[in-house]
C-alpha positions in Angstrom: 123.9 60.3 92.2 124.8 63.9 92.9 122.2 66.3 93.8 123.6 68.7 91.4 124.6 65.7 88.5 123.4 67.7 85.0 121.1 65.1 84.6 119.3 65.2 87.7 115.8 67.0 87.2 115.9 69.7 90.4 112.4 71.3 91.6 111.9 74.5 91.5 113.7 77.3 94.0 117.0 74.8 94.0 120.3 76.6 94.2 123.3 75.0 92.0 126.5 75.0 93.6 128.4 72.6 96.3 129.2 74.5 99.5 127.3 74.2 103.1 125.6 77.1 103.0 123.6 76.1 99.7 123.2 72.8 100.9 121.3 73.5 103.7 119.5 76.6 101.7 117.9 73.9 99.7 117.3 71.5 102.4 114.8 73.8 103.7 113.7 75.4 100.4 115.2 78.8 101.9 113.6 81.0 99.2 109.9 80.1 100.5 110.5 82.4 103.2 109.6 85.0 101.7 106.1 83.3 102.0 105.0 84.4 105.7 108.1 86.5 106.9 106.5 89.6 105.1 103.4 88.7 107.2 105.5 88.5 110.5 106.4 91.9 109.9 102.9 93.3 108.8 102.3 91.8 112.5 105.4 94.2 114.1 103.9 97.0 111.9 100.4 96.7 113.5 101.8 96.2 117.3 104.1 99.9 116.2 100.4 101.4 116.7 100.0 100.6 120.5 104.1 100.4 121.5 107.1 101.4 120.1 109.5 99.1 118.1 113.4 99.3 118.8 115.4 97.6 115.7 116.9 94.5 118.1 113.1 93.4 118.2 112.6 93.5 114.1 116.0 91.3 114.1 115.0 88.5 117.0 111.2 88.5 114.7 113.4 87.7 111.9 115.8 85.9 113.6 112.5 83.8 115.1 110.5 83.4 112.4 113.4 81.9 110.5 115.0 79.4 112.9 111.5 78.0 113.4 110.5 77.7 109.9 114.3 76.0 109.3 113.2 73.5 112.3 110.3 72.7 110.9 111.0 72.2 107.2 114.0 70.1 108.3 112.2 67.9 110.6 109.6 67.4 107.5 112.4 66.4 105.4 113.4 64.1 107.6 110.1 62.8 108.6 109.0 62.3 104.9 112.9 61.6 103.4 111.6 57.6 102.5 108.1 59.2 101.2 110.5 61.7 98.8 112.7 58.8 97.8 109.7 57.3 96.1 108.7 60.8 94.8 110.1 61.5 91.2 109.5 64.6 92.0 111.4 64.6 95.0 113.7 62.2 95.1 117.3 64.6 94.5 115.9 66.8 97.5 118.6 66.5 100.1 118.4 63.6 102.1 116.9 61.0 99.1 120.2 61.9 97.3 122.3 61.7 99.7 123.9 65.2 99.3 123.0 65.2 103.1 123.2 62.8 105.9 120.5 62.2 108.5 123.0 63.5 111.5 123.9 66.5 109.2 119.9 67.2 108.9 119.6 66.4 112.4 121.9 68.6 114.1 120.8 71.6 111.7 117.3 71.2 112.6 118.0 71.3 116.7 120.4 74.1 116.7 117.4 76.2 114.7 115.4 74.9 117.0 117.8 76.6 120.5 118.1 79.7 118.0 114.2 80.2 117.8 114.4 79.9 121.9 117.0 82.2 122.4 115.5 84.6 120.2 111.8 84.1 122.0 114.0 84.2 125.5 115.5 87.9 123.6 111.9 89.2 122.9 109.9 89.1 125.8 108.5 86.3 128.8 105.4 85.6 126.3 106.8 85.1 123.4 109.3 82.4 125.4 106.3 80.9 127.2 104.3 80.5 123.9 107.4 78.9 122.1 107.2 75.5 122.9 103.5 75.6 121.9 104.4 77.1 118.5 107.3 74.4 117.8 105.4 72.1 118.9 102.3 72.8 115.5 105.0 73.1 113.3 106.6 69.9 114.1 103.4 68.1 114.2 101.8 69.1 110.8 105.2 67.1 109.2 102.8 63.5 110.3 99.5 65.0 109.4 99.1 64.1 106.1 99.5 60.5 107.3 96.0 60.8 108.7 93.8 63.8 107.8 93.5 65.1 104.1 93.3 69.1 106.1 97.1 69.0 106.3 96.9 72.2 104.5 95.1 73.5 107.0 97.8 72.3 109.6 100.4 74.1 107.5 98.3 77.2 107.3 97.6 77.4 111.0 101.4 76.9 111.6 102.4 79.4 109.7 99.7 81.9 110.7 101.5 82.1 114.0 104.3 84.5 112.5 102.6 87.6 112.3 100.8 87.1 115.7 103.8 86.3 117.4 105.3 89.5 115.5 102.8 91.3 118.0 103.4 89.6 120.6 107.1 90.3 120.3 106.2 94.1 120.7 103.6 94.3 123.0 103.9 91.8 125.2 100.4 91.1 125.2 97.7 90.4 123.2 95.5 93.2 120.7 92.4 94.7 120.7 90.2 94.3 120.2 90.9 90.7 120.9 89.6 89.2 117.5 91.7 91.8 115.4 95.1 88.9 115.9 92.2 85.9 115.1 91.6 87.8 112.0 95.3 88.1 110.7 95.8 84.6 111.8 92.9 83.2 109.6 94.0 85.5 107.0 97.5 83.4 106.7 96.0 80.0 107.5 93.5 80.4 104.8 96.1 82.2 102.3 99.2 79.0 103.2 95.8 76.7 102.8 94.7 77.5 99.5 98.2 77.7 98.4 99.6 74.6 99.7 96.2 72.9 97.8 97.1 74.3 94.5 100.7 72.8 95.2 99.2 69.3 96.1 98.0 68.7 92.3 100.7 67.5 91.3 101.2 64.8 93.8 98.0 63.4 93.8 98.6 60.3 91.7 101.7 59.8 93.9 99.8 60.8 97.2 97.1 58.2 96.2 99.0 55.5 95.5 101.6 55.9 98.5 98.3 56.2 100.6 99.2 59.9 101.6 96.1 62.0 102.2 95.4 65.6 100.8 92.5 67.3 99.5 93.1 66.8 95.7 93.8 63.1 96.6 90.3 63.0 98.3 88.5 65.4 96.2 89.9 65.7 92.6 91.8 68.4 90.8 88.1 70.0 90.3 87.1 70.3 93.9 90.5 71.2 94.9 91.0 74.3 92.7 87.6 75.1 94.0 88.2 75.1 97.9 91.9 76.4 97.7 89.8 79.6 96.1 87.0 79.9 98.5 90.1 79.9 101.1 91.3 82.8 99.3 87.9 84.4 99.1 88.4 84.2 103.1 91.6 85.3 103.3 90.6 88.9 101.6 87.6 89.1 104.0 89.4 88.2 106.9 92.8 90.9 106.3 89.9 93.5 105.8 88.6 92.4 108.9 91.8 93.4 110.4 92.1 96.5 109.0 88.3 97.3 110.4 89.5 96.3 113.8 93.0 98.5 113.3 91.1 101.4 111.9 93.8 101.0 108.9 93.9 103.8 106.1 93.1 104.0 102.8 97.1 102.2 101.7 95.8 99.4 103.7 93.0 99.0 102.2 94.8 99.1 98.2 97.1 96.4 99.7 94.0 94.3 99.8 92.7 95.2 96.4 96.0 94.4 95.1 96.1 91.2 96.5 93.6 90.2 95.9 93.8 91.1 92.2 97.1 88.7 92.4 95.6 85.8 94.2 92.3 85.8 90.8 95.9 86.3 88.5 97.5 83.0 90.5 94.6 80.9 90.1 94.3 81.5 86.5 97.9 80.4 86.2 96.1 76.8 87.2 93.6 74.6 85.3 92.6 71.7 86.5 93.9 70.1 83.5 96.7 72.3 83.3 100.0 72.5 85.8 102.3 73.4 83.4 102.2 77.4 85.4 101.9 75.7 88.8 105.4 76.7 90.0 105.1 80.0 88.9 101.7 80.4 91.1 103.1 78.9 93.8 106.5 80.8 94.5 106.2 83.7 92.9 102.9 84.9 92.8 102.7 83.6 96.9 105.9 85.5 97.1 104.7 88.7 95.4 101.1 88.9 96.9 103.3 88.9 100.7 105.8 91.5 100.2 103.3 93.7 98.1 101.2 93.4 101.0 103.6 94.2 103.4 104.5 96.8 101.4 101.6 99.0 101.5 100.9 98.3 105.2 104.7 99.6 106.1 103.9 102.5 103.9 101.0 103.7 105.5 102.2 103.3 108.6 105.6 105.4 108.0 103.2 108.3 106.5 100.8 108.7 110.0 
């Protein structure tokens, strides 16, 4: 049956319509982007301190960042596309339905994957040199929750490469001091974490039964909620943290506030008996809390 059939329930961030371009949006859930991009950028904003920033490099970042994340959502897809078919809730993504063939998904994921190496090649010799490495995490998380129920983790760290490779791609080399970049890495690891945990409670009957492992699968809707927010507790503390270690301004600082005071407004979008909200805490509160941020940081630097 069609992918875009009336009668086929789609999840959430699912474009209607039948060309390529939508096709493959979907494929790779193209909207959740605007998850860590924002942070990739807060990363270029930081490095504008220490070096300056020609436009080319802001377009290979986001050139980078979104080649790679297109790799590595495609490769999950087709990693887990006999996992989704069993899914109800994810049986009409792309591959299950058969509004996409494996070679189609296939050739789409390696040609992101030359276009995230041609645009590390365009930045400097570290970003190319680190590529591979990076690639390589994404890729891997797709198995891990075959074994470990910290998958979310996985995710978190491979995402929290963006805004330290938005650095990178600026300076060359890496900050100081050295444990500012640790800081805004843990600050996206824990922040994808706790997110991707809240996302997980809907799959855990599924997850338990297909023998899938996640921390809401292990640990219950109650433990869960709890963890994904003492990963957001730590992702406040660890973005000020940053800011200490970039001698930031007072906008920085707000930005945290703010997100912070979104990330207490997600989670009471999600009761542990209660997931009726869960997309909307997911996408767009995620979405809102990264450009927000991003936001004030970009502001403050354009006014010193």
């Amino acid at each position: 049956m069609s992918l875009l059939a009336e009668d086929v329930q789609l999840e959430g961030q699912t474009f209607r319509g039948r060309s390529s371009f939508i096709r493959h949006a979907n494929f790779v859930k193209l909207p959740h982007t605007v998850f860590a991009l924002p942070f990739a950028l807060v990363g270029v904003t930081l490095a504008s301190y220490v070096a300056p920033v020609a436009a080319r490099q802001i377009l290979w970042v986001v050139l980078a960042f979104t080649s790679a994340r297109f790799a590595a959502m495609g490769f999950n897809r087709i990693v887990d596309r006999e996992i989704d078919a069993r899914n109800p809730r994810t049986k009409s993504r792309e591959l299950p339905s058969g509004a996409m063939t494996l070679r189609e998904a296939s050739v789409a994921v390696v040609v992101a994957g030359l276009l995230f190496f041609l645009s590390a090649a365009m930045l400097n010799r570290r970003c190319l040199s680190l590529a591979p490495l990076a690639l390589g995490w994404v890729l891997f998380y797709s198995y891990t929750k075959r074994f470990t129920r910290w998958s979310h983790l996985a995710l978190g760290i491979g995402l929290s490469i963006a805004p330290v490779g938005g650095y990178l791609a600026v300076t060359g080399r890496w900050g100081e001091p050295w444990w500012m970049l640790v800081a805004l890495a843990a600050a996206v690891a824990t922040w994808v974490g706790g997110f991707d945990i809240l996302y997980a409670l809907q799959d855990i009957s599924f997850d338990r039964t297909e023998g899938l492992h996640s921390i809401p699968a292990a640990w219950g809707e109650k433990r869960g909620l709890l963890l994904a927010r003492v990963l957001h507790f730590l992702t406040i503390g660890a973005l000020s943290g940053v800011g200490l270690a970039a001698h930031a301004g007072a906008l920085y600082f707000i930005g945290i506030a703010v997100a912070a005071v979104l990330l207490v407004y997600e989670h009471s979008l999600v009761k542990e008996d209660d997931f009726s909200r869960l997309d909307a805490a997911f996408f767009t509160m995620n979405g809102v809390i990264s450009i927000v941020f991003f936001g004030f940081v970009l502001t403050e630097r354009l006014l010193r």
